[in-house]
N, C-alpha and C positions, 0 to 999 in steps of 0.2 A: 504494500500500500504506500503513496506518495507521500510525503511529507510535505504537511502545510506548507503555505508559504507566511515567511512571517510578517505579523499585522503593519510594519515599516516600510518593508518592498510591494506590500500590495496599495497601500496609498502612493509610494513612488510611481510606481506601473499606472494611475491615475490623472497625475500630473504630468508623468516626465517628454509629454509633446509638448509640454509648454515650457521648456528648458532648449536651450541652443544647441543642434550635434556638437557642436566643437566643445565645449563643458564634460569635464571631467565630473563623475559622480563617483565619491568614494562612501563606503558603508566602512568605519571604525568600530572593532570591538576593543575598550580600553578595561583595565584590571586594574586599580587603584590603591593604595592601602596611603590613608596619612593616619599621623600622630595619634588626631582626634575622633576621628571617625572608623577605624578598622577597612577591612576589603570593602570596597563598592566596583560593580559592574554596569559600564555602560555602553551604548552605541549611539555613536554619533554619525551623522548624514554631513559630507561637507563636501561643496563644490570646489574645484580649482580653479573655477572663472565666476568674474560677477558681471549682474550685466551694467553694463555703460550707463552714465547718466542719462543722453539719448534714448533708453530705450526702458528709463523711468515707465512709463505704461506700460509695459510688455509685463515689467517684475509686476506692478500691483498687480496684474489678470493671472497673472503668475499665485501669486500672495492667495487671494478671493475664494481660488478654484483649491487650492492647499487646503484653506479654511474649510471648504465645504464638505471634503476631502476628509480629516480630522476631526470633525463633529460626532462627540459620542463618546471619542476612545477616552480611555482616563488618562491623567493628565500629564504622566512619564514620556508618552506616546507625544501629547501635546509640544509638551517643552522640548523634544528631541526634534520638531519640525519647526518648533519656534527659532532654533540655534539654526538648521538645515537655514530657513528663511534669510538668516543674517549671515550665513557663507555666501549667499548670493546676490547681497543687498549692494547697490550702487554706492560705495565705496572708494573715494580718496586715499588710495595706498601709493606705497612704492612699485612702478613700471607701468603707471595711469599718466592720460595726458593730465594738465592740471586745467584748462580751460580759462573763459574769460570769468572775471566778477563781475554781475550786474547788480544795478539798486545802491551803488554807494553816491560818498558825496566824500570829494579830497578837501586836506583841512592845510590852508597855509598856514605855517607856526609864526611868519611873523606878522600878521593881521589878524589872523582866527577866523578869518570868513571859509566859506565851505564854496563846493562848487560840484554841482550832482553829473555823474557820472557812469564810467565804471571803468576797469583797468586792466592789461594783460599782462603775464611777465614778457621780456625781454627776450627776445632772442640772441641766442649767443650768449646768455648772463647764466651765471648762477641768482638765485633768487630766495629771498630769505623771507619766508611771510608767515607772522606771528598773528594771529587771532585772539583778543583778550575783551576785556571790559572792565572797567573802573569799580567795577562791585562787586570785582572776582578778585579775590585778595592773589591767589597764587597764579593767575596770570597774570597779575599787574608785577609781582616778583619776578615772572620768568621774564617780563619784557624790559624791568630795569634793569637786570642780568645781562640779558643781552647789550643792550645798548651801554652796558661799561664796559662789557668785553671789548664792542664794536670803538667804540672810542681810544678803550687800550691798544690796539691794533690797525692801525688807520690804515697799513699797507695790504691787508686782510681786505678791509672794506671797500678797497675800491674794487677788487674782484667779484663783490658781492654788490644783490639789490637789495636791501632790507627795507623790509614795506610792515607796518601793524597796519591790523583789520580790528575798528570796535565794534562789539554788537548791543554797544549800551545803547538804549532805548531812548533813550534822554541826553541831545545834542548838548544841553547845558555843563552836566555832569563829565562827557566825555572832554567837552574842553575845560573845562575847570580843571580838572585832573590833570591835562596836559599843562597850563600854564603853572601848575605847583609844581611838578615836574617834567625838566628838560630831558625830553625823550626824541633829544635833537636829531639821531643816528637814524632814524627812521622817516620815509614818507608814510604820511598818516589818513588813512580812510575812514570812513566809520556804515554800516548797514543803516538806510534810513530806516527801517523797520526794525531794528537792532535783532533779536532771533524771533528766525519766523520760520515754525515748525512746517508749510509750505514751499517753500526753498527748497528744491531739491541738489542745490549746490550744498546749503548749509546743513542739510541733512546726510548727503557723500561725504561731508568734511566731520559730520556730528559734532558740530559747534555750539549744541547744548550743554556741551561737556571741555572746560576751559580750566588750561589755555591748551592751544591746539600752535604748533610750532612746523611748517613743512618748507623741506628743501625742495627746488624743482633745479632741475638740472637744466642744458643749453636746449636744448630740444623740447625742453615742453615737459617731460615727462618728470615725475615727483620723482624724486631719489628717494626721500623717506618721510613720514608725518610722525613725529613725535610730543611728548606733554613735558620734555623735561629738558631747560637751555642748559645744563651743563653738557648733556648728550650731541648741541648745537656743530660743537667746533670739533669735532669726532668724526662725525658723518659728514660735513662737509668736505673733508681734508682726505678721508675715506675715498669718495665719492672720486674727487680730482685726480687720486693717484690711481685709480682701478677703475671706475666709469660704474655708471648703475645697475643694476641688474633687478628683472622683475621677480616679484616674493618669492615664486617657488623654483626658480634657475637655483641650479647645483644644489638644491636640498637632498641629502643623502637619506635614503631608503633601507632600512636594514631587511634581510629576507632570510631568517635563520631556516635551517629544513625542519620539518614538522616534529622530526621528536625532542629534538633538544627545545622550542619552543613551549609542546607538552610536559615537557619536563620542571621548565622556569614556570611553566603556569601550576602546575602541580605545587611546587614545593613553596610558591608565594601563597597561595589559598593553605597549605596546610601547615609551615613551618614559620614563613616569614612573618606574614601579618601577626601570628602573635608574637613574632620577638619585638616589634614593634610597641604593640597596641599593650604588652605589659611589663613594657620596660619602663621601672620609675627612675631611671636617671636623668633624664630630660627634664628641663624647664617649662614653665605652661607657657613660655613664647617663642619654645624652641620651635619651627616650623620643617617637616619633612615627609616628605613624599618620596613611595614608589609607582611606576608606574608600567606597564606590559601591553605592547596595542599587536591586534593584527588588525589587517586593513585588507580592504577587497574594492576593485574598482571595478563597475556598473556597469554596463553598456549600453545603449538605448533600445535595445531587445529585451533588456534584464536581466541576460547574461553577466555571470560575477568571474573576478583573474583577481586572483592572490597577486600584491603588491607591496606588503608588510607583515613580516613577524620579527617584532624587535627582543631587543636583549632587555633587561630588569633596566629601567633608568630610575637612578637616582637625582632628586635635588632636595637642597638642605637650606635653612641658616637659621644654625645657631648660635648660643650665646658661647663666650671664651670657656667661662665652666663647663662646658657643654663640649670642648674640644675632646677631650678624652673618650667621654658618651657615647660620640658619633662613630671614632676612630674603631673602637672595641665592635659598636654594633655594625658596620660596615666590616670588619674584620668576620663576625661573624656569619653575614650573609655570603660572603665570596667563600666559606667555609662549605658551604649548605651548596651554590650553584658554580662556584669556580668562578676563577675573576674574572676567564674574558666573556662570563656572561653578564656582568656587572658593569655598569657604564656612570658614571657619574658625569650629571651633565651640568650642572648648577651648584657651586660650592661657597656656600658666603659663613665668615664667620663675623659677628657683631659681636658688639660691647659696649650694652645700655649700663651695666653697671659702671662701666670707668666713662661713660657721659654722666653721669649723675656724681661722680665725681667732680669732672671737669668742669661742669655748671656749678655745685658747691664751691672750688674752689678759683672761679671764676668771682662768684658772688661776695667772697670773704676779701679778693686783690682789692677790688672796688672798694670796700668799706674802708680797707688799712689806707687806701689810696687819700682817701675823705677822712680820717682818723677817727672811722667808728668801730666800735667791737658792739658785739650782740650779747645782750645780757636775759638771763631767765627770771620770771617772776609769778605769780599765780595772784591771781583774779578769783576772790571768795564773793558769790551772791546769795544769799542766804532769802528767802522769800517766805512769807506767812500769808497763802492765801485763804480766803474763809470757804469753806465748803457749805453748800447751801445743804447738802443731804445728811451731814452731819452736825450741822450747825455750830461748829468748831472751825479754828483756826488750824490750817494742816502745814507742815515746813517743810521747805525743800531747799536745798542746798546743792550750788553748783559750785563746782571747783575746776577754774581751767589753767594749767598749765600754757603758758607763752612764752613766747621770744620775742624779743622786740629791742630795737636802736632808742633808746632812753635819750630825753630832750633831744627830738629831732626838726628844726622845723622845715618850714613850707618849701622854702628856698634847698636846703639840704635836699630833702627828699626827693625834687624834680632834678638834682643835680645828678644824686645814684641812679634813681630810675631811669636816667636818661641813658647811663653808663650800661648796667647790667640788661637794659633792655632787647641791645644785640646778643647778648651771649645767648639770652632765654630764648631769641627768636634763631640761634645759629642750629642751635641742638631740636626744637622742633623741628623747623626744616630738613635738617637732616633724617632725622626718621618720618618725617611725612614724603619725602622721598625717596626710603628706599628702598620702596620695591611694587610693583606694580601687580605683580599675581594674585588674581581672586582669591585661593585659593588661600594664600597666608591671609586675610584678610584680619581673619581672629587674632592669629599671633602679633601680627602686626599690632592691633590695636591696645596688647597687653603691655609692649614698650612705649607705645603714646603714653598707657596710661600711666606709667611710673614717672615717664620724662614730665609727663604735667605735672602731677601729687608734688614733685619736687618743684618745679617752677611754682608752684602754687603755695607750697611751703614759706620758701624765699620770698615772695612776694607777701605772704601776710606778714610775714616778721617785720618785713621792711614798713610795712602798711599799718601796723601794730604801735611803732614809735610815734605815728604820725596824729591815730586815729585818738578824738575825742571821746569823752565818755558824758555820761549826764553828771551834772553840778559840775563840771569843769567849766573854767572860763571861756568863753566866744572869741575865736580867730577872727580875724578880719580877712574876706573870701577875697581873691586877688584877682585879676584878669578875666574879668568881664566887659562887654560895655551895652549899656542901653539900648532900648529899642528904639531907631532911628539916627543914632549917633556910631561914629567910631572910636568916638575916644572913649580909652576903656579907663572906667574909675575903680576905687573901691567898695566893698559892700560892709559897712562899720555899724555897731552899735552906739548909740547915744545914749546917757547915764537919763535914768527916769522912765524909759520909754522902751514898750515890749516891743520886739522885734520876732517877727515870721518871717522865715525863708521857705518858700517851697520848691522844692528839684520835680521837673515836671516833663512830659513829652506827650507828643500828641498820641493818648490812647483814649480809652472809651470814660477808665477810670477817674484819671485826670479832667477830661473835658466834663464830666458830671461834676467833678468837686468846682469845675470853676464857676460852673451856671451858683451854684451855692456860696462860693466865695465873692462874685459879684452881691447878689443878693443882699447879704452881709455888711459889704461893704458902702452900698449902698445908701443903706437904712439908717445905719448907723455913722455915716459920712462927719455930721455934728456932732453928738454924741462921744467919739473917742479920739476926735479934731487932737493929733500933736502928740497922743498917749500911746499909739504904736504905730509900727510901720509893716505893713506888707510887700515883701520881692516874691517874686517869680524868677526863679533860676532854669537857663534850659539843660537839658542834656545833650543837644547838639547845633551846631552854630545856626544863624538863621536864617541861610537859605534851606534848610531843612523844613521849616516853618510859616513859608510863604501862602501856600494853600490854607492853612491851620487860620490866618490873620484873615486872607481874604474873604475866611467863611465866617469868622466873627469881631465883622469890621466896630470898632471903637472901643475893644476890650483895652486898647494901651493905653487908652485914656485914663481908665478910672483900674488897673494893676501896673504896677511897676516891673516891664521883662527885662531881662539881662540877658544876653547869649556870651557863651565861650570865646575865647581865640582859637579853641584847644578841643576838642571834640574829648571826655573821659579825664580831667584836668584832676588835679590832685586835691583838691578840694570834696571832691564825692569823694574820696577816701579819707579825709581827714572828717567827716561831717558822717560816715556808714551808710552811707548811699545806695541801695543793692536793688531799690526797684523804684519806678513811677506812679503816685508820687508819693513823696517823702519829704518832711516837715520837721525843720529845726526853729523851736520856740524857746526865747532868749529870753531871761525877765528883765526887770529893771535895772536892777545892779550889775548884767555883764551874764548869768550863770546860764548855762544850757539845761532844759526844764526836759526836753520833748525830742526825741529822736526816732519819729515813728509815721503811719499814715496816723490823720483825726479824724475821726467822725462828725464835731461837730465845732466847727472855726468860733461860733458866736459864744459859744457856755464858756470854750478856753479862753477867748480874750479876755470874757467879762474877768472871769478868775484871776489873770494876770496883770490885771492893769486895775484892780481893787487891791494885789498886794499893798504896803507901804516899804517903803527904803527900809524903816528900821525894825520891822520885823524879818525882812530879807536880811540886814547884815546881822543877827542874833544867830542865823542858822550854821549849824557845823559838825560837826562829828560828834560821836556819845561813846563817852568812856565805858568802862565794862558795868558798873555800875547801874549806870541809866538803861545799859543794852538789856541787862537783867530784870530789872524794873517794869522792864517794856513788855519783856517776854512771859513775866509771869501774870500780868494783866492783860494779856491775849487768852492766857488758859483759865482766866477767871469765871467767875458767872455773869461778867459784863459785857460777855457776849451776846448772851438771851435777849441782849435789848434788840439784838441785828435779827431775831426768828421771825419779827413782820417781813423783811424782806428779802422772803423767800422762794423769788425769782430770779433766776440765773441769767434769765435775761435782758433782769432789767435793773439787774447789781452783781457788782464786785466790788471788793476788795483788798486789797495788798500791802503789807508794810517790807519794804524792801533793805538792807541793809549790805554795802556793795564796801570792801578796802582791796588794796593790791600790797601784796608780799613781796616785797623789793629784796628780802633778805635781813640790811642791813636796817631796811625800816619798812614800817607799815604804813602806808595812805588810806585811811579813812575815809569816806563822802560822807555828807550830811545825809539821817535816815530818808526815806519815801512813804510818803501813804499816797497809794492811787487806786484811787476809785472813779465806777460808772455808776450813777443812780439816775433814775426815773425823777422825772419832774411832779413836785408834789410827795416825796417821800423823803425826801433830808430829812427831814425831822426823827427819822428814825436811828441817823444815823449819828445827826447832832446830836443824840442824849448819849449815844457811847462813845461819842470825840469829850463830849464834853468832861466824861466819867474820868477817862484818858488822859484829859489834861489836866485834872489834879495828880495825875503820877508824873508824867512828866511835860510839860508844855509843848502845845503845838508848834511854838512859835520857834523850836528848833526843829521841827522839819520840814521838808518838802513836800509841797502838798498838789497833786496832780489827780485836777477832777474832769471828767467829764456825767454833764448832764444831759439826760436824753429830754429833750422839750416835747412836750407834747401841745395840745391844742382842745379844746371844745366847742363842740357847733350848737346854733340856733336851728329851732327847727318846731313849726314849717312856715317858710315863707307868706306872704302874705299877698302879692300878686306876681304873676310872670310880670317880667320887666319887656317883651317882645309886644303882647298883646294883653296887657293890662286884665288877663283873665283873673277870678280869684281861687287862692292855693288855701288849703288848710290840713288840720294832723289827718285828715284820711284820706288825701290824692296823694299819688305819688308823683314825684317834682325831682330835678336837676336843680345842682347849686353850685355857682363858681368861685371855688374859696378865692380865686384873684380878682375877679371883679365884684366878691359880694352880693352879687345878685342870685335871684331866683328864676328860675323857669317852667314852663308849663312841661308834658312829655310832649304833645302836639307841636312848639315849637323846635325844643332840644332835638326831636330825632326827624328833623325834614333833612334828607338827603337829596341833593342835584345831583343825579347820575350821570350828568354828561359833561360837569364841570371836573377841575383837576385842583389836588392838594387839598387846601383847606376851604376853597370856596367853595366846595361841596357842601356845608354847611351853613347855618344860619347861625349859629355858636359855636365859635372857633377855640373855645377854650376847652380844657380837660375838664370832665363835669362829674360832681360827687351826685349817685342816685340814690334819694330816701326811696325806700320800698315800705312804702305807707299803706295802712295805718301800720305803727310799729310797735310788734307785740315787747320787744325787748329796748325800753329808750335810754339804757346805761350804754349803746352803742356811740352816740350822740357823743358822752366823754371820752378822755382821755387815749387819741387818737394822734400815734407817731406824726410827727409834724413831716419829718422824713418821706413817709407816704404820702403826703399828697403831692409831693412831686413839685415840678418848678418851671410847669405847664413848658413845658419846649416845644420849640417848631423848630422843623426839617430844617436843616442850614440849602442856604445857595450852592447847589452845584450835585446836593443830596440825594437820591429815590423816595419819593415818595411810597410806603412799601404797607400796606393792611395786612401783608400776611408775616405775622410773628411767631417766631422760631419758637413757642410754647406751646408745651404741653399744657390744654386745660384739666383742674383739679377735679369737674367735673363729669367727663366724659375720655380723657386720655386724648383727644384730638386736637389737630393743631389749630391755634388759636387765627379765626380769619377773622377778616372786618375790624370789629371795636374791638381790642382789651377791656376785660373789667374786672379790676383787682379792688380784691378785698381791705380795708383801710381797719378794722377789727383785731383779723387773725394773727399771731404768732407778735403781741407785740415786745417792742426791746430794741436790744443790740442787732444792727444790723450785720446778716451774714451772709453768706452766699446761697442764694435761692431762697431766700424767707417770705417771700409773697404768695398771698394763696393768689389763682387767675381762673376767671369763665371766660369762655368763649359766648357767642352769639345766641345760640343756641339754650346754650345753661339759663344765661342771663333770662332768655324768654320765659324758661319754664321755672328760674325762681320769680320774679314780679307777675307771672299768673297763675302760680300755685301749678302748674303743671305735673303728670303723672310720674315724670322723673324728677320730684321736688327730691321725694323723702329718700330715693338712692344719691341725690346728690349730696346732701346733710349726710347720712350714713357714711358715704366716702370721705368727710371733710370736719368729722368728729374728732379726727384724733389735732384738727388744729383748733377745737374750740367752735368752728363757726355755727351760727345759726342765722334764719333767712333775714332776718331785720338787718343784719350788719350791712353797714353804709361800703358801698361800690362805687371807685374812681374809673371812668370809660375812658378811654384812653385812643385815642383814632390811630397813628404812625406808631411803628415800629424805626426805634432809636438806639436800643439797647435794653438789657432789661430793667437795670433800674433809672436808663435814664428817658422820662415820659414828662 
């Protein structure tokens, strides 16, 4: 009986009229074993010809008919046609013409004007063309590489054509880039579409994937495309002495006869792979592969011709400890197969360990260089938070050991950093390049990860002497300048007067706290007139931010911005800067209070600008004595006064007590008490502060509050303000807590279907629904101010978008049309996803008692709600919480 044909050649025999005679088709059977994985078997399909750009349409009907071909099989099957696909794919290698570029635009360096185009190499030239983009970090390194080689070598360069290709997207960006750096050695292009997955040049060249670096030789034809310029001046000098040759000229073939084959495949399945796979002398970044192919080539009948049976190949690279490892285990397979069936084709040995040297003592030259030494200290924080479920005070103590450059400052630190900056970025480099094999990909990544842990070491230490803590004194932040100006000033505190700095950048986060920070500032404009100051610091200079202004034109007027010189400037590390935004609050006297995000700008300023001067300079460290005093009046029964407020969500508290172990001395901070309370419950809190401060006075600590504000509404209205109809407690009515008015539901819900944005309505604002008459009217009070939101409209240039990425609470479907969130449920501290939301739907069938009321309540019990609770509608989708 005939043996199958197997499921790869019978999809081949499918397709293969639609491949070129001239195309070689090879069938690989490969035998594997690495480090991490043991034996794997597989078969690979791979052509010896691709087809030509020109005949781009031929491969997709090619591709389509494969697809159709392939439907079904499982996925092995798949991916082995998905690879066959890319042996064939139109392709930019070496022994291909290289063609014209079309769709660029040539950039003069000494005017900066562009001029659209397109370019051919030269004939008769060698030809140097670099592919990058200004936001590709490691093609912009290989192109400055280049162009200091090219510069070092001027008698080089005239033999050569060096030409960069950009594919930034952003003409602005591309020449910015160019005029910070003289990247004189090159004529300069740039893609007006920068990559466009369409191009079927930029997809030959797969210029998704940068930087892309290819020689073309006199003729047209590529010598070689490579990712890596030190590889640059190799291949070209290669090239000149021996001339090109296309990929698979002079590739050597190995054709053992069939038993000695059988034999190597034998004893790899049964001896080698496990010497391998249970050898523990090896490193987990040791990287090694064996590998065993036969190969069979196709013919357009189907018919298969043995054309490979190779020896064992070996490739390796290990670490230096690892030299012995490899030596003995390669000793031992030429043991097992005899050595001239052993072939070693790739031998590298590495040495991430003496880089992690080299970078250590790289890092210490520097210092001695600057006359600093690195001294060790421990950071004790001892915290007493209250636990609401035990209604006790619970301690926790952290203990960190550090390193850190002792009195460093501002000026110092940019001096080293500046220094050590090359060494850290020599040794990345170096292991980000080197080595290109999928296959070590793992190993690879395990010496990244030691070379960073280290770099990253070093850098906090150095970041450690710099960085402030709270109750330390206020730096004065250096090298900014104003929005609209370039002269860059100082950012300083002035005696009396609280100072806000917030670090910001254009996120969702940010742009919610600023609609709240105007708000604030606003109101209060008279009110705190000369008592503090607010900045706005960016985190990147300001042409990053030019969209950001134009969508909310006059914000510079009433916040003070500052941008960088410096894109990441030393200041975010002296101030703990790690995310957007982040808020440094300074009190009167100079101290830093606040190093964190805020929830609510208007409760903290009131608090720090009612300090006085001379209860501020009373505060200071507490001897062991008072620390005692403290602690035993935490575990008293003067707790019990905190058990009303036994909502987690809508209190804390904390007494924090923070010294550094220098060794030779101890730094002390003045204590902390920081708490969140609910508006309208101090009072509970006041009888145990005040219990407190007959043991020891408040007026030696630090006192960091925040309060959550709430609000109360009137209710019900008395006419719509549209059509003067009359409202009372048993219609249900719209209310706009920003214009104070009332509405009827006849006016609030006329929708224009055929208007756009907000003229679609007759009340453009976000509207609170009573669902009247209201069986529950404690809904009415104390209602997160938070939640009602800060009525926004879509900025210019925005989507107008009704369909919101939410899950409604009542039916699990996505939220269309209005939002309408619950202003009742889960209140407190705000967290992430703390809003109850209905959908359209819901909302119907809670304001008319609908048959899905009581499964809606059912599912939304465990947030407390019931149907009375008041509903903000909300028309666009902004963000979630920002409406």
């Amino acid at each position: 009986m005939a043996q199958e044909q197997a499921v790869d050649l019978q999809i081949l025999n499918k397709v293969r009229h639609l491949i070129p005679e001239s195309f070689k088709i090879e069938r690989q059977k490969k035998w594997e074993v690495l480090k991490r994985k043991g034996l794997v078997q597989t078969i690979v399909l791979k052509s010896s010809n691709r087809f030509k750009l020109e005949q781009t349409g031929k491969y997709d009907e090619f591709c389509d008919a494969l697809d159709q071909a392939t439907y079904g099989n499982n996925m092995d099957v798949i991916k082995q046609f998905e690879n066959f696909k890319e042996s064939l794919k139109p392709k930019i290698k070496g022994g291909f013409q290289f063609g014209t570029i079309n769709g660029v635009e040539s950039l003069d360096l000494s005017t900066f004007e562009t001029k659209k185009g397109n370019f051919k190499t030269k004939q008769g030239s060698t030809d140097l063309i670099v592919f990058w983009s200004s936001e590709n970090e490691k093609s912009t390194r290989a192109l400055n590489e280049l162009n200091n080689w090219l510069s070092l070598n001027q008698n080089l360069k005239l033999q050569i054509n060096p030409i960069a290709v950009s594919l930034d997207d952003d003409s602005n960006n591309f020449k910015n880039y160019l005029k910070i750096n003289q990247l004189t050695q090159f004529q300069h292009y740039r893609y007006i579409l920068g990559w466009d997955s369409s191009n079927p040049f930029q997809r030959a060249m797969e210029l998704n994937y940068l930087p892309k670096i290819a020689v073309v030789g006199k003729e047209n034809q590529v010598v070689e495309v490579t990712r890596k310029a030190r590889d640059v001046e190799n291949i070209i000098k290669t090239y000149w002495e021996a001339g090109s040759e296309s990929e698979d000229e002079g590739k050597y073939r190995e054709l053992l006869d069939q038993q000695t084959f059988r034999f190597i495949k034998k004893a790899l399945s049964q001896q080698i792979a496990d010497l391998l796979s249970q050898n523990k002398s090896f490193a987990k970044s040791d990287f090694i592969r064996l590998s065993l192919t036969k190969c069979y080539k196709i013919a357009q009948d189907g018919s298969k011709e043995i054309v490979e049976r190779s020896h064992l190949k070996v490739s390796y690279e290990v670490s230096v400890q690892s030299q012995q490892a490899i030596k003995l285990f390669l000793n031992n397979v030429t043991s097992v197969l005899g050595k001239d069936n052993v072939h070693v084709k790739r031998s590298i040995v590495k040495d991430p360990t003496g880089m992690l040297d080299m970078i250590t003592s790289g890092f210490q030259d520097v210092l001695k260089k600057n006359y600093k030494v690195i001294q060790e200290y421990i950071v004790r924080s001892e915290y007493f938070n209250y636990v609401h479920e035990k209604e006790e005070f619970q301690p926790d103590v952290k203990v960190v050991q550090k390193k850190a450059i002792q009195n460093l400052t501002f000026k110092e630190y940019q001096t080293i950093y500046s220094q050590v900056l090359p060494i850290f970025k020599k040794y990345e480099q170096e292991i980000d390049d080197s080595d290109d094999d999928p296959d070590n990909d793992e190993e690879q990544e395990e010496d990244k990860r030691l070379i960073f842990d280290r770099v990253t070491e070093l850098t906090d230490c150095l970041k450690s002497g710099l960085e402030l803590s709270l109750g330390q004194p206020f730096q004065t932040i250096q090298n900014y300048h104003p929005y609209g100006k370039d002269q860059v000033v100082d950012i300083e505190h002035k005696e009396d007067q609280v100072l806000i700095v917030m670090y910001w950048d254009d996120n969702q986060l940010c742009n919610r706290q600023f609609t709240q920070i105007l708000k604030v500032l606003l109101v209060n404009e008279e009110k705190f007139k000369d008592k503090f100051r607010f900045v706005a610091l960016s985190k990147h200079k300001y042409d990053t931010y030019e969209m950001f202004f134009l969508k909310n034109q006059g914000i510079e007027e009433i916040i003070e911005f500052y941008f960088p010189r410096e894109d990441n400037q030393a200041d975010q590390v002296q101030y703990n800067v790690k995310q957007f935004p982040h808020f440094i609050v300074v009190d009167k006297v100079g101290s830093i209070r606040i190093q964190s995000q805020i929830e609510d700008l208007e409760s903290v300023l009131i608090t720090y600008i009612e300090e006085s001067i001379e209860s501020l300079n009373q505060k200071g460290p507490l001897n062991d004595d008072e620390y005692s005093e403290i602690t035993q009046f935490l575990y008293s029964d003067a707790r019990k006064k905190l058990s009303q407020l036994n909502n987690k969500r809508q209190f804390s508290l904390s007494f924090i007590f923070k010294e550094i172990d220098q060794g030779e001395k101890v730094l002390r901070f003045p204590p902390i008490i920081e708490y969140t309370i609910r508006e309208g419950k101090q009072k509970y809190l006041d009888a145990f502060l005040a219990q407190m401060n007959k043991v020891i006075p408040l007026s030696n600590f630090q006192i960091n509050q925040t309060v959550q504000r709430t609000l109360n509404l009137l209710f019900p209205g008395k006419t719509c303000k549209l059509c003067q109809n009359e409202l009372n407690d048993q219609t249900q009515q719209y209310y706009s807590p920003f214009s104070d008015e009332f509405y009827c539901v006849k006016c609030a819900e006329v929708v224009d279907t055929k208007a756009a944005g907000y003229k679609k309505f007759r009340v453009q604002d976000n509207l609170i629904f009573f669902n009247a008459p209201l069986v529950d009217k404690s809904v009415l009070n104390d209602i997160d101010v938070y939640r009602i939101g800060n009525n926004q409209k879509v900025k210019r240039g925005e989507q107008y978008t009704q369909n919101h990425p939410i899950d409604c609470n009542g039916c699990d479907n996505d939220v269309k049309g209005f939002r309408y969130i619950v202003l009742n449920c889960l209140p407190g501290k705000l967290t992430d996803l703390a809003l109850v939301d209905f959908c359209q739907d819901c909302f119907n069938q809670i304001r008319t008692g609908g048959p899905r009321l009581e499964r809606i309540v059912k599912r939304n019990k465990i947030y407390g709600y019931n149907p009375s609770m008041l509903l903000l509608r909300v028309p666009f989708y902004m963000g979630y919480y920002d409406y």
